[in-house]
DRENDO-1510 file (C-alpha; in Angstrom, 1 decimal, always signed):
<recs>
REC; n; res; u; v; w
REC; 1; UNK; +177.0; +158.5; +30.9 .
REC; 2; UNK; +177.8; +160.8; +34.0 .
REC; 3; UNK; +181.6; +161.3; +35.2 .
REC; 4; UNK; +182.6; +163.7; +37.9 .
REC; 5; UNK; +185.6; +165.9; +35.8 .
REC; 6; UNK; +187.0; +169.2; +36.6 .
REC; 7; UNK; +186.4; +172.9; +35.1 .
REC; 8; UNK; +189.7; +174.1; +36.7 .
REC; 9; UNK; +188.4; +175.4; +40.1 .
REC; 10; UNK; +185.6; +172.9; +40.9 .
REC; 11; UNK; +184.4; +169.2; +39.8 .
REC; 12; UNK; +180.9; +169.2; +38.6 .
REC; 13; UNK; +178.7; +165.8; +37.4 .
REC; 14; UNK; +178.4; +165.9; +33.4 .
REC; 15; UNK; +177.7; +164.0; +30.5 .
REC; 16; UNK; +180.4; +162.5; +28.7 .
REC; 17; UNK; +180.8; +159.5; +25.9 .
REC; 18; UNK; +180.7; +156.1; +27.4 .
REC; 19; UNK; +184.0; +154.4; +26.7 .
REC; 20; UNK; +184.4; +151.3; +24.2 .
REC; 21; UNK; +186.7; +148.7; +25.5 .
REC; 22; UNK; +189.9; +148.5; +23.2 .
REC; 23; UNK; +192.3; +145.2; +23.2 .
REC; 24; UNK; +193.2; +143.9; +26.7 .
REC; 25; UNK; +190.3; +145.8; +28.4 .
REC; 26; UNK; +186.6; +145.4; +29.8 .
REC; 27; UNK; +183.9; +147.4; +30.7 .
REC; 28; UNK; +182.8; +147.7; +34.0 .
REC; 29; UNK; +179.8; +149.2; +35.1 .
REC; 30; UNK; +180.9; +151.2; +38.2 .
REC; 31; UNK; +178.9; +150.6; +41.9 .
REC; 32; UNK; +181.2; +152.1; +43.9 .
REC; 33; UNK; +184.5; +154.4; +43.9 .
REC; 34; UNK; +186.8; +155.3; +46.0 .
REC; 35; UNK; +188.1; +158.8; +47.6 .
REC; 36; UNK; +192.0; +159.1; +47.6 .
REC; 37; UNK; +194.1; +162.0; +48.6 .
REC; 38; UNK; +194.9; +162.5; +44.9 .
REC; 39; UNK; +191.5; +163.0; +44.6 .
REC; 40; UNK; +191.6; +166.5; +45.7 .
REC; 41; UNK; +194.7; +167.7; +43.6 .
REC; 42; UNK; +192.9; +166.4; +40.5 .
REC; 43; UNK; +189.7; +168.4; +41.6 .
REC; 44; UNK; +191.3; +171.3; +40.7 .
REC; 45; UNK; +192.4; +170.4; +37.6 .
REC; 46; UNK; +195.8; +168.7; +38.0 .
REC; 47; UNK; +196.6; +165.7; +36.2 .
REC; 48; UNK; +198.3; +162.7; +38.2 .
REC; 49; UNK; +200.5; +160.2; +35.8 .
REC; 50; UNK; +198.0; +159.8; +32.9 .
REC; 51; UNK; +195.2; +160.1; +35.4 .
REC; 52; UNK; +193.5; +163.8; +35.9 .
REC; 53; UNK; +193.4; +166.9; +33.4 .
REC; 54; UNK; +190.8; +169.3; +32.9 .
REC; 55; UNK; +187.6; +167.9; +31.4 .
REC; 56; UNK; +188.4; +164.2; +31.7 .
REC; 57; UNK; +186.7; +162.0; +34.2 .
REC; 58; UNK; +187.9; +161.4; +37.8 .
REC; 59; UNK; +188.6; +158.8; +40.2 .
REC; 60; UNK; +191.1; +156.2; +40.4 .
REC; 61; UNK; +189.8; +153.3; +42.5 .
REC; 62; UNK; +186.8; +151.4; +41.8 .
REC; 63; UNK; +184.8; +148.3; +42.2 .
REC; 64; UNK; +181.8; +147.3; +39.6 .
REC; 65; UNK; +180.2; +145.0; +37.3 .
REC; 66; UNK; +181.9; +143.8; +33.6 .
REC; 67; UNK; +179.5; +144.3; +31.3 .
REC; 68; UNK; +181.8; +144.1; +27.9 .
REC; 69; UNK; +184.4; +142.2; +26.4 .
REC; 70; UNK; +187.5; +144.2; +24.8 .
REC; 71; UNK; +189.8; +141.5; +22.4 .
REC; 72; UNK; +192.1; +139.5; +24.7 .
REC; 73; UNK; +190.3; +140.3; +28.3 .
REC; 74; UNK; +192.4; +137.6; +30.2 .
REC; 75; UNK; +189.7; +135.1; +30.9 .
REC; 76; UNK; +187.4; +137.8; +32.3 .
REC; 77; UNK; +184.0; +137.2; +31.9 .
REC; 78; UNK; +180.6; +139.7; +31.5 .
REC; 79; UNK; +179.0; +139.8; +34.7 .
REC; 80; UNK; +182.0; +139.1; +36.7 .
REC; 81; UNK; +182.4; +141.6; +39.6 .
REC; 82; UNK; +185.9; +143.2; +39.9 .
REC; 83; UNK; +187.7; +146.1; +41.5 .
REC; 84; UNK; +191.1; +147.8; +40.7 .
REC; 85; UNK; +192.6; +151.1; +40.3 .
REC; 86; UNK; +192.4; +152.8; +37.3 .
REC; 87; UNK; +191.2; +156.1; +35.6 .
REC; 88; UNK; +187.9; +157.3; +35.3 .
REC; 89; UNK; +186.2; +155.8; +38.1 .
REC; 90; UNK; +184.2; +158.6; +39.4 .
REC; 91; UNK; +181.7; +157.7; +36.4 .
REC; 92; UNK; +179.1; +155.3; +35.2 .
REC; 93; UNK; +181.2; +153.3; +33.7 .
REC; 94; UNK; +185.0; +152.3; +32.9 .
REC; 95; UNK; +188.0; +150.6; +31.2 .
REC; 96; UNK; +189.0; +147.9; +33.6 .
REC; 97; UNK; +192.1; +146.4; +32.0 .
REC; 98; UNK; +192.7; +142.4; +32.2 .
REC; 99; UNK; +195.8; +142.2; +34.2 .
REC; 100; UNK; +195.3; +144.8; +36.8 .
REC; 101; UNK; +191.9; +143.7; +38.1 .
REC; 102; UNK; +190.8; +141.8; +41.4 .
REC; 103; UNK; +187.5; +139.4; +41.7 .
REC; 104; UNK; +185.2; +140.3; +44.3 .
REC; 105; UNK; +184.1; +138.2; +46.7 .
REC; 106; UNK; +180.7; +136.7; +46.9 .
REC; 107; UNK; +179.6; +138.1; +50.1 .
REC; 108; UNK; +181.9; +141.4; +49.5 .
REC; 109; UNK; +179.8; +144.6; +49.1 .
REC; 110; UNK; +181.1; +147.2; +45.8 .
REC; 111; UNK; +181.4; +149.9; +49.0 .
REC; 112; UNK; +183.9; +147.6; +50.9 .
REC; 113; UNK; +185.8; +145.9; +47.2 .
REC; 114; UNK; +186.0; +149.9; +45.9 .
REC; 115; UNK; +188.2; +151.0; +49.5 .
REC; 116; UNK; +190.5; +147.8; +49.2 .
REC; 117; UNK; +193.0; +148.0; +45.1 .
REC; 118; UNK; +195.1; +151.2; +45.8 .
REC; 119; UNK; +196.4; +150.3; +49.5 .
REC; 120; UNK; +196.6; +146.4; +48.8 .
REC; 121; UNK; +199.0; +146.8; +45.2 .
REC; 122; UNK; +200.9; +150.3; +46.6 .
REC; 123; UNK; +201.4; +148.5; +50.5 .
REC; 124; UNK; +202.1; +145.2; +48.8 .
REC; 125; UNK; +205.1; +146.6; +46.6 .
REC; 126; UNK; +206.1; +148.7; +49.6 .
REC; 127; UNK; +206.6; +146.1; +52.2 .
REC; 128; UNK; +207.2; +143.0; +50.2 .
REC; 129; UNK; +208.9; +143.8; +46.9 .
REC; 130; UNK; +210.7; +147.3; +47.9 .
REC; 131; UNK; +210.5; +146.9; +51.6 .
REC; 132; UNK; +211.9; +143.2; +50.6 .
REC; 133; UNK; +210.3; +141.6; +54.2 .
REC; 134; UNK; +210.5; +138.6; +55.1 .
REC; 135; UNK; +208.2; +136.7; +57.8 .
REC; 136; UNK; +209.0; +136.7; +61.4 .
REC; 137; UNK; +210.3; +140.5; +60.9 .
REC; 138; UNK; +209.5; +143.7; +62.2 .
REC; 139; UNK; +207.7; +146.8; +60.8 .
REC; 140; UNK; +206.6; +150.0; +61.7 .
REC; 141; UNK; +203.9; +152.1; +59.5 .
REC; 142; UNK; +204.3; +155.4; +60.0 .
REC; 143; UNK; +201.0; +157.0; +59.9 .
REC; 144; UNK; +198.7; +154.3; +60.1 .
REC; 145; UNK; +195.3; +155.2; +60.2 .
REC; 146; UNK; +195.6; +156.2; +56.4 .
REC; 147; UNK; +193.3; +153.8; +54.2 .
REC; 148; UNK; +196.4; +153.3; +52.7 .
REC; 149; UNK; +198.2; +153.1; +56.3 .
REC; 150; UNK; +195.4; +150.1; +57.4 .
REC; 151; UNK; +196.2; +148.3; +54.3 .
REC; 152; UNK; +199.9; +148.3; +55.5 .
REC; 153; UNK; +199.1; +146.8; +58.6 .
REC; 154; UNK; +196.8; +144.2; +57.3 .
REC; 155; UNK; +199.2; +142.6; +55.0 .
REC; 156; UNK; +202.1; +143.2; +57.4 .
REC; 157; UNK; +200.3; +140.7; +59.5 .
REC; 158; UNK; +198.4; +138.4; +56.5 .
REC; 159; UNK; +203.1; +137.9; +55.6 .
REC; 160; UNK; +203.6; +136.6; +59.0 .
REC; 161; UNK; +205.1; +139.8; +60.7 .
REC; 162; UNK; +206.5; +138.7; +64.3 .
REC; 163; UNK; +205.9; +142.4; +65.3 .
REC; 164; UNK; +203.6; +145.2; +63.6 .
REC; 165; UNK; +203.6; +149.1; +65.1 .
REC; 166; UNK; +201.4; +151.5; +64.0 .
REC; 167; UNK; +201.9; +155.5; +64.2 .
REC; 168; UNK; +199.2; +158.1; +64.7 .
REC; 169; UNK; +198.8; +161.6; +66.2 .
REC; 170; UNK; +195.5; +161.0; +67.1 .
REC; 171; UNK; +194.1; +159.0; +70.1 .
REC; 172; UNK; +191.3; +158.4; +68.8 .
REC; 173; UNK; +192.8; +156.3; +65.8 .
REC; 174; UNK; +195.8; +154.8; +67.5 .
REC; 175; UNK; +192.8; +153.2; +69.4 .
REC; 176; UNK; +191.8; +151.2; +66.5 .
REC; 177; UNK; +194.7; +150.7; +64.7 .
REC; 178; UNK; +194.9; +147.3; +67.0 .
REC; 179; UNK; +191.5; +146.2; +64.9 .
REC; 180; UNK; +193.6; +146.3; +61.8 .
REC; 181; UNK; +197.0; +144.4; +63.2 .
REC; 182; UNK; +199.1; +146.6; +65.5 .
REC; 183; UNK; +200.1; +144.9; +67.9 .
REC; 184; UNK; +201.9; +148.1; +69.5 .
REC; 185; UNK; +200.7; +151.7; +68.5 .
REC; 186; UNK; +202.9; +154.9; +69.1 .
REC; 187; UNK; +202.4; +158.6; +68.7 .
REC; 188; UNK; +204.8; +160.3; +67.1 .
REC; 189; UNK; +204.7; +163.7; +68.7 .
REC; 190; UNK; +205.8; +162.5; +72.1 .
REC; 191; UNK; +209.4; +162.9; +72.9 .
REC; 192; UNK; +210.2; +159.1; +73.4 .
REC; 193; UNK; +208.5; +157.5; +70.5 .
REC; 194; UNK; +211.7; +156.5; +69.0 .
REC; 195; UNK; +212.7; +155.1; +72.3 .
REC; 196; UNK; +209.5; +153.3; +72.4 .
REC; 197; UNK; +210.0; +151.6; +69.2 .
REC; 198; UNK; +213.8; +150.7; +70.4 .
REC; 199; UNK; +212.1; +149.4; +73.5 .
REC; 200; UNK; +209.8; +146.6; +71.9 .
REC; 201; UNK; +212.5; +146.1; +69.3 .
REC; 202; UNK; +215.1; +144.7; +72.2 .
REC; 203; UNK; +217.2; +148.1; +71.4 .
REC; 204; UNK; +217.4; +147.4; +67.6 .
REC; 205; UNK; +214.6; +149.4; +65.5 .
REC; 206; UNK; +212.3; +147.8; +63.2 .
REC; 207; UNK; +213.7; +145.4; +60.1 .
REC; 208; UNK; +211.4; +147.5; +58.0 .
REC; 209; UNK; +209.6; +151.5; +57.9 .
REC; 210; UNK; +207.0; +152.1; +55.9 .
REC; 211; UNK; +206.8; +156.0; +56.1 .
REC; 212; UNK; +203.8; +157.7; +55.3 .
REC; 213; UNK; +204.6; +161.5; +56.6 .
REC; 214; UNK; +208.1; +162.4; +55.6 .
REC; 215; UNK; +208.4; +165.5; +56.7 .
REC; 216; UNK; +210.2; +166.2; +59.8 .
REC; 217; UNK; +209.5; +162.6; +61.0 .
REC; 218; UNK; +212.2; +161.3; +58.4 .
REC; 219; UNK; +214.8; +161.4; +61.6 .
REC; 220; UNK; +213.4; +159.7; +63.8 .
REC; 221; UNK; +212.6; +156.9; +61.6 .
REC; 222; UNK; +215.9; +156.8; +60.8 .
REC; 223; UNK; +216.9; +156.3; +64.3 .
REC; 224; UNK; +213.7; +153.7; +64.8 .
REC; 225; UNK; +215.0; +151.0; +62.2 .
REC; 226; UNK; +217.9; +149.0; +63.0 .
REC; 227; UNK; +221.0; +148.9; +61.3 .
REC; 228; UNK; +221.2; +147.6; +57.6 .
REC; 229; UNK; +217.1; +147.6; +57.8 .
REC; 230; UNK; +214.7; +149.4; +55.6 .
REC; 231; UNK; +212.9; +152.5; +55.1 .
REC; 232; UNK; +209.9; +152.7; +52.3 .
REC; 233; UNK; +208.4; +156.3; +51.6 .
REC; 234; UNK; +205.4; +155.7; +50.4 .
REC; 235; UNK; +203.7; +159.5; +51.3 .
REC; 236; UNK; +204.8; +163.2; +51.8 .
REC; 237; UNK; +201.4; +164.3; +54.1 .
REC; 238; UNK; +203.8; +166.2; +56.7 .
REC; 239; UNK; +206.0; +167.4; +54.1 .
REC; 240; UNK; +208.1; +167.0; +50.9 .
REC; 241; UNK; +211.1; +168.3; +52.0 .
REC; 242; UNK; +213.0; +168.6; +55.4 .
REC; 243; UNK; +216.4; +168.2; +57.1 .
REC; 244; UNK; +217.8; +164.8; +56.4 .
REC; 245; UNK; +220.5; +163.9; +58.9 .
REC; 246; UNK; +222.8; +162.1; +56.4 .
REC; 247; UNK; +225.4; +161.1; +58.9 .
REC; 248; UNK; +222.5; +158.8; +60.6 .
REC; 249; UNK; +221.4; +157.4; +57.6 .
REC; 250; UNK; +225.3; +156.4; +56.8 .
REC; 251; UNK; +225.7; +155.1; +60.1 .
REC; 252; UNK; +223.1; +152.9; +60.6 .
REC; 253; UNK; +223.3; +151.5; +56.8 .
REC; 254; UNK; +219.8; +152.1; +56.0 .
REC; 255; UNK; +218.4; +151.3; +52.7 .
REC; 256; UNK; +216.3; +154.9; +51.9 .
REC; 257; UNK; +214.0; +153.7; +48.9 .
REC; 258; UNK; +211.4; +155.8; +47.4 .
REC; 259; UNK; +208.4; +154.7; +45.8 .
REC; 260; UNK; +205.8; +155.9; +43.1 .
REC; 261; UNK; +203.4; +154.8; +40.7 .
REC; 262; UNK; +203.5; +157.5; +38.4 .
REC; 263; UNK; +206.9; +157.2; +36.8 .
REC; 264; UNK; +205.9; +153.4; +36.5 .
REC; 265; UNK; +205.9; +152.0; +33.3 .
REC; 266; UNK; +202.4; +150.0; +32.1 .
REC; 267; UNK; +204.2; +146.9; +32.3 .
REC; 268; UNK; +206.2; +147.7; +35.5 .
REC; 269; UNK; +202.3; +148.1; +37.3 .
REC; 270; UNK; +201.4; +144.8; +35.6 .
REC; 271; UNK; +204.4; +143.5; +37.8 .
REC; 272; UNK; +203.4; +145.7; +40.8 .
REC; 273; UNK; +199.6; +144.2; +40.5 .
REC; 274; UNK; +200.7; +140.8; +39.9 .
REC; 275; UNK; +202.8; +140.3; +42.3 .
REC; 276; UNK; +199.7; +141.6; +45.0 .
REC; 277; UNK; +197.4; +139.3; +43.4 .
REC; 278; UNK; +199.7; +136.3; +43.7 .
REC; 279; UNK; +200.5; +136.7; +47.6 .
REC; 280; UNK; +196.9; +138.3; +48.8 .
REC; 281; UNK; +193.9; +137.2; +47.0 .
REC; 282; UNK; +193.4; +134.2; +49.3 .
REC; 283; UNK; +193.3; +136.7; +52.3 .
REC; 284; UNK; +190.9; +139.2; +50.1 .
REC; 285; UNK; +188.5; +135.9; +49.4 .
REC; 286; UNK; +188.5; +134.9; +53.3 .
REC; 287; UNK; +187.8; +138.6; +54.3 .
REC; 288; UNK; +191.1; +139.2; +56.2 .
REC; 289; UNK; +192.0; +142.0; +54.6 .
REC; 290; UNK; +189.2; +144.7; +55.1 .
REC; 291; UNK; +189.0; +148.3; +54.9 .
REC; 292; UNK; +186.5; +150.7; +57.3 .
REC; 293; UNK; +184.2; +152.6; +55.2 .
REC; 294; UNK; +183.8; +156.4; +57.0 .
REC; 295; UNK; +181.2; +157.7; +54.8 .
REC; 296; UNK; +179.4; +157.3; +51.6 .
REC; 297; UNK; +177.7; +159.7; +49.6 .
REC; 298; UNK; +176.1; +159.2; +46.6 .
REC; 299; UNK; +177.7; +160.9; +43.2 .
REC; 300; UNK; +176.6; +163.7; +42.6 .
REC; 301; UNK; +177.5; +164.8; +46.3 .
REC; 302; UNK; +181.4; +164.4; +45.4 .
REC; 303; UNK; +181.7; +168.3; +46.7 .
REC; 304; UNK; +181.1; +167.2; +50.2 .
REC; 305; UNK; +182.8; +164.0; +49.6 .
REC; 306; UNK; +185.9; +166.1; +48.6 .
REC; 307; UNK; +185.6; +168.6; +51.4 .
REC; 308; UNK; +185.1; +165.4; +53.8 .
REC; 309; UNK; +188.2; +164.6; +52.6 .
REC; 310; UNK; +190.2; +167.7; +53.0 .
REC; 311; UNK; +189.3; +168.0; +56.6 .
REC; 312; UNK; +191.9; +164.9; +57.2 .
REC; 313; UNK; +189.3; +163.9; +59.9 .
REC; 314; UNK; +187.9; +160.3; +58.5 .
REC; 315; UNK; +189.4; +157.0; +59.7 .
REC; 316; UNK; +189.4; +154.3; +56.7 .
REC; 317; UNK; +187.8; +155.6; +53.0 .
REC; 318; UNK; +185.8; +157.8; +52.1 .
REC; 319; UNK; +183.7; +155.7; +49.3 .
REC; 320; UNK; +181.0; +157.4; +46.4 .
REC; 321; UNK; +177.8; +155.2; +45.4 .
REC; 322; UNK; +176.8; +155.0; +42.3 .
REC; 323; UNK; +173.4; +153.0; +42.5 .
REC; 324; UNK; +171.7; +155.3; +45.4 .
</recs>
């Protein structure tokens, strides 16, 4: 079958043996994949978690067809049409495993189902398990206009968020973040944006920040949630380390958590994924929560896919095609 893997410097399209389904797994014939950052640290070689390595097929978020039954495949059936993260997706086919899948939709296309698993289970565990939020509360997503960011604001609103602010640095995405559930955008390079969050919040900060950047932005979030509230870091894009005003953070009792798949156990991303099915597969079946596709390129154009990607200047995913 073909997979996308890595030589070390470059990805190339290959030939590799198709996988057999083993207990607690399908197959699935992939349609679609998804880019993710990630994406373009495993280009060159780097493993993620168990994901990645030289020679070994890419991708971690897909969306296909089942087309075999491994012993045990949790009432999955051939020809059933899933999605979910998981290795190897950047190829003709892969190991879905039973518990960490999601049905498509009838009148969902594999483009639109491949952009959704990654931001629904990693936003999910961030605002309702870690981020423990509860309806009628506040949140702020800090860099928004990630496809992981949209997800965040989605299912901020699908819980019953009384107020949901997005972040960008961009005009031109703080403009649509409204599509996906803001109901108040702010950039974070201006002066007041702290003050502008305290402002809609009645002088208290948000009940709960999901943080995206890091960086030097880690400050002024503190200072944007309220006291005893909640800050989730989900991403590093603006940097991995900075100055950390500790005295803040003591001050205003804020719970710092930080979260990561990849020192996850199997059965703690069982929990993660169940937990995401349970609360949001009846807004996946009505279509209310949606991702915007930004391009798609067939596979064997993953190089420009991957240099698409690395230009930071698509809004929504960046998806690969595997039937064109």
């Amino acid at each position: 079958m073909r997979a996308i893997v890595s030589n070390g410097s470059e990805v190339v399209v290959t030939e590799v043996a198709r996988p057999q389904p083993g207990k607690g797994q399908v197959l699935v014939q992939v349609k679609a994949s998804a880019l993710n950052r990630i994406d373009l640290v495993m280009a060159k070689g780097a493993a993620h978690g168990s994901a990645g390595g030289q020679g070994v097929p890419l991708g971690v978020e897909w969306a296909g067809e089942i087309v075999e039954l491994g012993q045990d495949a949790g009432g999955w059936r051939v020809g059933d049409r899933v999605m979910g993260a998981g290795i190897g997706g950047f190829a003709d086919f892969t190991l879905g495993y039973a518990p960490l899948m999601y049905s498509i939709p009838q009148d969902m296309s594999y483009e639109q189902a491949a952009a959704l698993p990654v931001g629904l289970q990693t936003m999910h565990d961030a605002i309702a398990t870690n981020g423990a939020f509860k309806a009628g509360q506040s949140i702020l997503v800090q860099g928004a206009s990630s496809g992981v960011g949209l997800s965040g604001l989605q299912i901020a609103k699908a819980l019953g968020a009384g107020l949901v602010i997005g972040s960008s640095t961009s005009a031109d995405r703080r403009a649509r973040l409204k599509d996906f559930g803001a109901d108040v955008v702010v950039d974070t390079r201006a002066s007041d944006w702290v003050k502008q969050v305290l402002d809609v919040t009645e002088g208290n900060g948000v009940d709960l920040l999901v943080d995206m950047v890091a960086g030097p932005y880690v400050n002024g979030g503190l200072a944007a949630t309220r006291i005893g509230g909640r800050m989730v870091n989900v991403g590093r894009i603006a940097g991995e380390s900075g100055d950390f005003n500790f005295d803040l953070h003591s001050m205003r009792r804020i719970n710092y958590v930080g979260v990561s798949f990849r020192t996850r156990s199997p059965v703690e991303v069982v929990e993660v994924v169940t937990r995401a099915r349970r609360d949001l597969e009846p807004f996946i079946s009505k279509g209310e929560l949606r991702m915007p596709i930004d391009k798609v390129y067939r596979l064997d154009e993953i190089s420009q896919a991957l240099e698409h990607m690395a230009t930071n200047s698509h809004f929504g995913k960046i998806v690969l095609s595997h039937t064109s």
